[in-house]
N, C-alpha and C positions, 0 to 999 in steps of 0.2 A: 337423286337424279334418275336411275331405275324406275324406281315407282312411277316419277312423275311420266317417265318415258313410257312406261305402260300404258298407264291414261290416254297419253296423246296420239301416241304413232301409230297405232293397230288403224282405227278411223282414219286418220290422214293417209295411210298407204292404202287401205280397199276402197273408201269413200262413203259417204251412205248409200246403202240398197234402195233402188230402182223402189219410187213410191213414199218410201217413209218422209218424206224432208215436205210431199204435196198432201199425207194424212195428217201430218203434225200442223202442220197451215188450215187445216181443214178443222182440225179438232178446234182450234184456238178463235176459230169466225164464228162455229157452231156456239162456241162457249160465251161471247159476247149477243149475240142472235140472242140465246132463251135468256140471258139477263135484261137485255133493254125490252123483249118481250113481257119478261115478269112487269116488269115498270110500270110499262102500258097499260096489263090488267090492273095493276091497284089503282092507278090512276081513273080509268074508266070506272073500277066499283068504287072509288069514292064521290063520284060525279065530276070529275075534271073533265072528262071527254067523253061526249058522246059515242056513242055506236058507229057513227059512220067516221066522226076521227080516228074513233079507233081500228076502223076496219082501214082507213087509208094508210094509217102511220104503219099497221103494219106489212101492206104491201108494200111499202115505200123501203123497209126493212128488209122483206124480204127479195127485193130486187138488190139490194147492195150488197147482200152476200152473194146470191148469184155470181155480180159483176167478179168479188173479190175472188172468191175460188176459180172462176176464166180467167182472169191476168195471172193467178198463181199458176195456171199450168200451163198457158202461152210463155211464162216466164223461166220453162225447165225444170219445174220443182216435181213434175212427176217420173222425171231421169233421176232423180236424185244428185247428191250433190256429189262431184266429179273429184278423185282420189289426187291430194296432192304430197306426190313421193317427192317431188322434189325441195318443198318446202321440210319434208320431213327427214331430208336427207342431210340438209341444211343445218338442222335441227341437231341430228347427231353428230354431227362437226361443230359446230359453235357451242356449245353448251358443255362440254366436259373441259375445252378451253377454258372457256367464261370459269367457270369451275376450280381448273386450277390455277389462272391468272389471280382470282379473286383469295385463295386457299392463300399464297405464296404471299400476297399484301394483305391480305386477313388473319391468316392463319398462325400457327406456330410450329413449323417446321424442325426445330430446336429439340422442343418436346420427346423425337426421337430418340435421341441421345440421354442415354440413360446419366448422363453426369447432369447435363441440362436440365432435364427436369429435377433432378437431387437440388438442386440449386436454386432452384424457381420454388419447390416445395418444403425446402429446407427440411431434408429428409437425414434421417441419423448416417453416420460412415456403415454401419450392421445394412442398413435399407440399401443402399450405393451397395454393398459389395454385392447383396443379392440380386440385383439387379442386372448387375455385369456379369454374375456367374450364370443367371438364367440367360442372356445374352451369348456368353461362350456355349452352354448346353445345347443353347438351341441353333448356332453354327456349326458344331459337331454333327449334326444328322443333317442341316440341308446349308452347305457351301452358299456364301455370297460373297462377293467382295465389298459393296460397300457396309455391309453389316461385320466384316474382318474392321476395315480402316476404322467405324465407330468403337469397336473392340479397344482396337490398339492407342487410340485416342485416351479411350476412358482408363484402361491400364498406365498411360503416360500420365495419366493428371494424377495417378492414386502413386505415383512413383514406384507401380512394379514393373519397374525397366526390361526385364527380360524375357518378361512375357510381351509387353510391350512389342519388343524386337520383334518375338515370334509372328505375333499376331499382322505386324505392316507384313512381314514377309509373303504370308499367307495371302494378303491383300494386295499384295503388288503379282502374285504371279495371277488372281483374278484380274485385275486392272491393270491394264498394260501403258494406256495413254493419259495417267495422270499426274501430272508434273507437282502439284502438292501433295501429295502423297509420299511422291518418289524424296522430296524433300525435304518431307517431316521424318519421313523414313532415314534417310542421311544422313540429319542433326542428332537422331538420335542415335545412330552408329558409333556418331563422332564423341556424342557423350560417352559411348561406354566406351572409348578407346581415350578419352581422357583427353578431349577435343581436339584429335588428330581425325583429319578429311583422308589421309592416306589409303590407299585400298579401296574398299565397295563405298563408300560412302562418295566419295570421289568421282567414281563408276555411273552412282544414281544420279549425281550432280548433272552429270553429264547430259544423262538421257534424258533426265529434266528438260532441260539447254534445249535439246534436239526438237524438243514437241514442241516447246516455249522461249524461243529465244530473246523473248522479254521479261521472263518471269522473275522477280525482282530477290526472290528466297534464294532461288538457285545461282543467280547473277552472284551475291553477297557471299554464300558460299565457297563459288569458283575463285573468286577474287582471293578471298580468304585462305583457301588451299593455293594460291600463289605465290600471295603473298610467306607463308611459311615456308615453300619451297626456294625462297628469294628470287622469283620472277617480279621483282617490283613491277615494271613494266605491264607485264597482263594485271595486276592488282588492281591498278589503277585505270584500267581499260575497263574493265568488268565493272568495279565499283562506280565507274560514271556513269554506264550505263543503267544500273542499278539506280542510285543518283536522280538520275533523270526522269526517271518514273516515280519517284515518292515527293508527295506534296510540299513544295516550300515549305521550312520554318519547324519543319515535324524532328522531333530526337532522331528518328533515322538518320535523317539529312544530315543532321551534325556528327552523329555516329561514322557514316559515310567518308564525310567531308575530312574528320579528324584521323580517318586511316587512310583515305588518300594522296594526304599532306604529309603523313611519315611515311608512305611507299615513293612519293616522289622527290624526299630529300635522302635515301634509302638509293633510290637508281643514280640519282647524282653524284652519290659518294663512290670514290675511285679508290681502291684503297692501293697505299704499299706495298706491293706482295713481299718488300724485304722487311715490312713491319706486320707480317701477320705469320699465324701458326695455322696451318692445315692438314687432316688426315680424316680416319677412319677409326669410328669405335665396333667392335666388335663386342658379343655373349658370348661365354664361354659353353659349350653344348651340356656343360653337367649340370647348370644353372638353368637349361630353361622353361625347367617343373617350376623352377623359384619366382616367375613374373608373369604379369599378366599384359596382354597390348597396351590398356590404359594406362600402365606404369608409365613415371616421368624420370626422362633420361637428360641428366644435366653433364656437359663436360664445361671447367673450369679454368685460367688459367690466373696461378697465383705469384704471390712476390715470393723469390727465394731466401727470402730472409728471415722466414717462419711464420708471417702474417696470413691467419686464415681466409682474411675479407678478400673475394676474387677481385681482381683487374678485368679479367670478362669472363663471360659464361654463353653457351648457346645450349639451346632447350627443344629438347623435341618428348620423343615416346619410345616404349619398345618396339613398338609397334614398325616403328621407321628403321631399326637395325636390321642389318648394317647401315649407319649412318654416317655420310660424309658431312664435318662439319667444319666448318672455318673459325675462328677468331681473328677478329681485330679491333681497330678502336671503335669502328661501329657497335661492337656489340662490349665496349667499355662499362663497366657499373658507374662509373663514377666519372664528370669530363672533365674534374683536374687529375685522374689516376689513370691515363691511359696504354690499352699495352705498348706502343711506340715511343714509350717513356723508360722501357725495361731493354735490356739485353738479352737476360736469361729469365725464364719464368718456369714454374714446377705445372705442367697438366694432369690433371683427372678430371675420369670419368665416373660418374656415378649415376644408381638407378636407383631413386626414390620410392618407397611404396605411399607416403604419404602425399609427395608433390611437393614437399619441402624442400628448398634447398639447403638445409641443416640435417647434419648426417645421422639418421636412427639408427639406435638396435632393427637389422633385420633389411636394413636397404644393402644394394651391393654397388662395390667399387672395383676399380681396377688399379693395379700401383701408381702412382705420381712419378711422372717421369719431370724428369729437368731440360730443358729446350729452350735452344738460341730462335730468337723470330728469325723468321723464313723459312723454316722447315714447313715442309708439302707435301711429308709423306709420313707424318708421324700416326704410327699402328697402335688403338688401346684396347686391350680385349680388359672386360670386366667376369675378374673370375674369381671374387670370393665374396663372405659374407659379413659383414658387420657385425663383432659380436662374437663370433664362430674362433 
């Protein structure tokens, strides 16, 4: 495009100089003149025409070139031809457009992303990581932001999560106003907390929300962190409008549609409060080298009769401690064994480092306490170790 701009626009913007546009019209008659001239002579020395045709034909010749070089200069051709910047102006506006309209539906834009082409090329995992560390190398000496979120991309696909993190971080303090960004960034917060939205993850959702109040990631999300926090109610507000933006008949929709339907038979439920158990689990402060946020934190409530299989269970993270949590029949394992079936039941708390709710070597618990439904104020600190 350059080059070709070189060619064009110098001419178009000065014009031709005064004269050259009436010698080049001049040169081009003269050039026709001595050829139909030559003509004449061969014809004459082969006897076609005598002396006096040919003395005619060629006056008759040379009065039409006369004529034609007078209409060339009554015509402006000895002004030369007159500079058009505005056509060239035109020119530089329309054309790097044309360019990248045609690049964008022509082109492959993809190709940037060092995972994209590994995949198009089918390049070895050894080519990919070089790739992405020439990538990091070359963000180190000159800061971008959208060259950080390609980073942090291609780190999320190779599942180095932590650099991952790093790298949106780095990208979101360049890019301020990108709502998928903020909520690729978020997801994957929530992954390394062990898919708790709780904290910054929650934060980005948000800000998302604020740029994009239709943005359909972040909508799913908010809903999501609602719903865990038992705001059934906003669950179901967000996820419709989420909903409504994804095309009939897609897995979304039903994905959607089937968390919808349990947050609104979730708000309908009214429970007992003299058939449920409610408090607060606490970590005990010597224990908190022992976990990490994503750890999963299950409290339990079982049959006092020695039967390990819970009656119900509520699940969150460390991440959420102090955690207030309820039990009742909504959150029953089983709907012929539910807690409003019991009097007395034993509670624990326990912190999984697996996400199992089968107790390992090395997860921590807090004592089983024994408790009448209704109690609302029941305190469980988890303070020892499995094992230990």
């Amino acid at each position: 495009m350059l080059i070709a701009f070189a060619f064009l626009l110098p001419p178009m913007w000065r014009g031709i100089p005064q004269g050259k546009a009436s010698t080049r019209r001049k040169d081009s008659n003269l050039a026709i003149y001595r050829s139909q001239i030559a003509e004449l002579e061969r014809e004459r020395a082969e006897g076609e025409l005598s002396e006096s045709e040919f003395l005619a034909a060629n006056h008759e010749l040379k009065r039409r070139l006369l004529e034609d070089v007078e209409a060339g200069d009554e015509a402006g051709h000895p002004k030369g031809a007159q500079p058009s910047r505005k056509l060239a102006a035109l020119l530089v506006m329309v054309v790097p457009l044309l360019a990248v309209a045609g690049y964008l539906q022509l082109g492959n834009p993809r190709a940037l992303n060092p995972l994209a082409t590994a995949a198009t090329e089918k390049m070895t995992p050894d080519q990919i990581e070089g790739m992405v560390a020439k990538l990091a190398d070359r963000l180190k000496a000159t800061p971008d932001g959208e060259g950080w979120l390609m980073l942090a991309r291609s780190y999320k696909s190779l599942g180095r999560l932590p650099e991952a993190v790093d790298a949106y971080e780095k990208a979101s303090e360049l890019i301020t106003d990108n709502p998928d960004l903020l909520t690729d960034y978020a997801d994957l917060l929530a992954t390394q907390n062990g898919g708790s939205l709780h904290g910054k993850p929650l934060t980005l959702v948000k800000k998302a929300l604020t740029l994009d109040p239709d943005h359909v990631i972040a909508l799913w999300l908010a809903g999501t962190a609602a719903f865990d926090n038992r705001d059934y109610g906003a669950a179901v507000t967000l996820w419709e409008r989420a909903r409504r933006a994804l095309p009939e008949g897609s897995e979304d929709v039903q994905t959607l549609s089937d968390g919808i339907q349990e947050a609104q038979k979730r708000a309908a439920f009214k429970p007992d409060l003299a058939n449920t158990i409610s408090g607060q689990v606490a970590l005990s402060p010597n224990l908190n080298e022992a976990v990490a946020p994503g750890d999963t934190l299950f409290v339990f409530a079982r049959p006092t009769d020695g039967s390990r299989m819970p009656i119900a269970i509520a699940k969150a993270h460390v991440s959420d401690l102090p955690f207030d949590f309820v039990l009742d029949d909504s959150s029953a394992m089983m709907a012929d064994n539910r807690l409003s079936q019991h009097r007395t039941v034993l509670v624990l708390a326990r912190i999984s480092k697996s996400g199992n709710a089968i107790a390992k070597p090395g997860d921590l618990e807090s004592e089983a306490k024994t408790v009448r439904l209704g109690e609302a104020k029941l305190r469980m600190v988890i303070d020892r170790r499995i094992g230990d």
